[in-house]
N, C-alpha and C positions, 0 to 999 in steps of 0.2 A: 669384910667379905661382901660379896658383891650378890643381891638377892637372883632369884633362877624363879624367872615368871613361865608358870604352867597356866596356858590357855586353854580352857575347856572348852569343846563345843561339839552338840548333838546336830545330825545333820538332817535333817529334812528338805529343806532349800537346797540342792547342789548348784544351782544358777549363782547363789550367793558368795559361791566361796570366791572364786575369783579376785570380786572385792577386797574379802575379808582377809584373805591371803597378799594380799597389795600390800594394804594398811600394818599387815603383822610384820611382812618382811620389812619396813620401814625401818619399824620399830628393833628387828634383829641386828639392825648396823652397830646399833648402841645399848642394846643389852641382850642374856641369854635369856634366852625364849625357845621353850619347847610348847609346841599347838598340837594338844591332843585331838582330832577327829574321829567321830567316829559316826557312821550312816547308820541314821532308821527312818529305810523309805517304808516302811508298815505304819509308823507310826505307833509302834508298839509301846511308847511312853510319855505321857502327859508333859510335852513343854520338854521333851528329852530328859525329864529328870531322873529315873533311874540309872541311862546311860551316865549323866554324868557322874554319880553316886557312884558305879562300878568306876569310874578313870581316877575319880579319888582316892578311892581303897590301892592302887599301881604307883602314886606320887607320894616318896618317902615325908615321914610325920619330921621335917629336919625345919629347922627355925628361918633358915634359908631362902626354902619352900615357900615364894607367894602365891596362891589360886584366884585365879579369873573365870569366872563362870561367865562366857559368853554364848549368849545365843545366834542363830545363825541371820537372823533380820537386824543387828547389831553392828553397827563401827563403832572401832575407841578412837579417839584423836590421836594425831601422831606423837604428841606431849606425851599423854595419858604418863607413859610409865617411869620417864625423866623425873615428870613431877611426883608422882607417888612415890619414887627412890629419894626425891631429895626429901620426903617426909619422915622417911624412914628413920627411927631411931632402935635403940637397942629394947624401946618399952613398946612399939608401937608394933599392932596389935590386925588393925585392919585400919584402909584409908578407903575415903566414902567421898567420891566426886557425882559432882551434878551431874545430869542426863537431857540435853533435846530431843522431844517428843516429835513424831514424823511433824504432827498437825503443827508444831512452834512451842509449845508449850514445855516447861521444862520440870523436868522431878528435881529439886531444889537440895545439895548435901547437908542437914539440920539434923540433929538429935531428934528432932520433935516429927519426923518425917517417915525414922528406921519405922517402919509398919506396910501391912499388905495395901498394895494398891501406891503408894508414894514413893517406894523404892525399886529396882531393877536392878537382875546382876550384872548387866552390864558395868554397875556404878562402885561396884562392891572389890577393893581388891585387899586380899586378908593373906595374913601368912598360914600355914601348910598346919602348923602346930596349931593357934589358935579353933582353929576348925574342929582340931579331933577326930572323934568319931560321932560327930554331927553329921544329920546326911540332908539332903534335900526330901521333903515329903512328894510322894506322886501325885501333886493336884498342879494346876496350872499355876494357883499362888503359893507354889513349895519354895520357892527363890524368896518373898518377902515375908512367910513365915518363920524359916533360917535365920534371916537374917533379923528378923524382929527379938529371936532369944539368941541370937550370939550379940549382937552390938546392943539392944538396948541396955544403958547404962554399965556398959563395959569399959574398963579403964583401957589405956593404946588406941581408943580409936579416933584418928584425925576426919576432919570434916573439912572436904577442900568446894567451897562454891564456884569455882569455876567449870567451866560445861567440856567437859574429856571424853563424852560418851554420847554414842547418838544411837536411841531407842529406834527400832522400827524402820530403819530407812533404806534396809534390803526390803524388796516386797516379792520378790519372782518366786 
């Protein structure tokens, strides 16, 4: 069966979506893709992370289920989800691709990496089960704290170095 990629994303940028909405329908030609949105021009939550906490608790816990936590200063490559499907097996858990940083510099997919500050969810795509009822915490590094206790030394999860994700390269 064929995985069903739910793309999260909290909106504060609307200049951004345009983009990001480019780049996703690309991606819809050749797989299902549902893009949850959802706007907080207040600001009412660090880094959107609550918002996306609620869109999670909406997308069923089915093995099927992959979760993208994208943020809105964020492109994924038009690869991105081809290659993290042909990674997919029946064990695999979460797939962790590299990141370019605006400046050039890149957050690098390594085991040695998953921690706050080297990782971004942009880079992060995990299946729907795997997650649980894990949520993101409300601080700005609730994305690499998540991600630091679900993937460190977690069995399923592949590490692809090639760069599928570009940090930061919305700025409006």
């Amino acid at each position: 069966m064929k995985p069903t990629f739910h793309i999260i994303t909290a909106v504060t940028r609307t200049a951004n979506l345009e983009a990001i909405g480019y780049a996703l329908n690309q991606q819809a030609r050749r797989h299902d893709i549902h893009w949850h949105v959802r706007f907080d021009p207040q600001h009412s939550s660090v880094g959107g992370q609550t918002i996306k906490n609620r869109i999670l608790y909406q997308i069923p816990n089915d093995p099927e289920n992959w979760v993208i936590l994208l943020d809105d200063d964020t492109l994924i490559h038009y690869d991105l989800l081809a290659t993290v499907e042909a990674h997919i097996g029946p064990d695999t858990n979460a797939v962790v691709v590299s990141q370019q940083k605006r400046d050039g510099s890149v957050l690098w997919a390594m085991p040695e990496n998953v921690k706050v500050g080297n990782i971004d969810t942009g880079q992060v795509v995990m299946r729907r089960s795997f997650l649980g009822e894990e949520r993101l915490l409300d601080a700005y590094e609730g994305d690499g704290l998540l991600f630091e206790k679900l993937l460190r030394g977690a069995q399923g999860v592949v590490y692809i170095p090639e760069i599928l994700s570009f940090h930061n390269v919305l700025t409006k």
